[in-house]
C-alpha positions in Angstrom: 47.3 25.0 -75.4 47.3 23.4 -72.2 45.4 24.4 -69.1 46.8 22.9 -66.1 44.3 22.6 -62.9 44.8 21.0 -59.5 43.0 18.0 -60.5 44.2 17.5 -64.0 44.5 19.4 -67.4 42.5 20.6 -70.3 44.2 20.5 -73.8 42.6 23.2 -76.2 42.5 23.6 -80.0 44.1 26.7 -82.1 40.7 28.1 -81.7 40.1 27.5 -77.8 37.9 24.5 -78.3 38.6 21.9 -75.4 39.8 18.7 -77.4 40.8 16.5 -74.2 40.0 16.7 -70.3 42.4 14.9 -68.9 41.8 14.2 -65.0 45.1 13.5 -63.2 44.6 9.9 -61.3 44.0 8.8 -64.8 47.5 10.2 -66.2 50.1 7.1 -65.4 53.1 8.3 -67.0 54.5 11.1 -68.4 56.5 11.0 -71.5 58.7 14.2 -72.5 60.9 15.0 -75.4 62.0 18.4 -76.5 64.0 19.9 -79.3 66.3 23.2 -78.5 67.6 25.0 -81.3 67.3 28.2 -83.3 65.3 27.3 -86.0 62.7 25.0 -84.0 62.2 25.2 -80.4 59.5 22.6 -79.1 58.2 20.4 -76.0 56.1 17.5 -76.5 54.3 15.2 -73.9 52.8 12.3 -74.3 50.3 12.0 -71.2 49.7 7.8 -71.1 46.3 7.0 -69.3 45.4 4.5 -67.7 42.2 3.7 -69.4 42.3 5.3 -73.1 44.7 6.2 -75.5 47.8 8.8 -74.7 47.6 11.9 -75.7 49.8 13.9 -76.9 50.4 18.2 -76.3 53.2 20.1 -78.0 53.6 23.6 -76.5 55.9 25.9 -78.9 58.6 27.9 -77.3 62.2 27.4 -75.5 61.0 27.6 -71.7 57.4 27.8 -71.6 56.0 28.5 -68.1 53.6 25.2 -68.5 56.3 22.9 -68.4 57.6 23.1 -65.3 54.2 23.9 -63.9 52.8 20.3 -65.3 55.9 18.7 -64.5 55.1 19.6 -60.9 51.8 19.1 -61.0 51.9 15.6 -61.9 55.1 14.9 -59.5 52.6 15.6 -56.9 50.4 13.1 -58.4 52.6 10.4 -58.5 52.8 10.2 -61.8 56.3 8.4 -63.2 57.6 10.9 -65.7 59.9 9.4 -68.5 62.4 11.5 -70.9 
């Protein structure tokens, strides 16, 4: 899961544990790749930072509210967004 706040995002676990806090002046570029079809629907972002190693958030469903919500969020940033 992916929590999206003003100032960045927090990616949680299967189990709600917080695995990455990711604040947004750290996020550089965006990276987005999806797959559409019947038997596998998917999104998958690679967040690169600035300072550590990218990480990565796959969200499971054809149009997830999220994505156009972290898109915007990170336009708004400044962040380039590739894919």
């Amino acid at each position: 899961m992916c929590h999206i706040h003003v100032g960045g995002l927090a990616v949680t676990g299967l189990f709600g544990q917080v695995k990455h806090v990711v604040l947004r002046g750290r996020i550089t570029v965006l990276k987005h790749m999806s797959n559409l079809t019947s038997l596998l629907s998917f999104h998958r972002f690679e967040l690169v930072l600035s300072d550590a190693e990218p990480v990565a958030v796959l969200v499971l469903k054809m149009k997830p509210e999220s994505v156009p919500a972290l898109r915007r969020v990170l336009e708004l940033g400044g962040v380039r967004q590739e894919g």
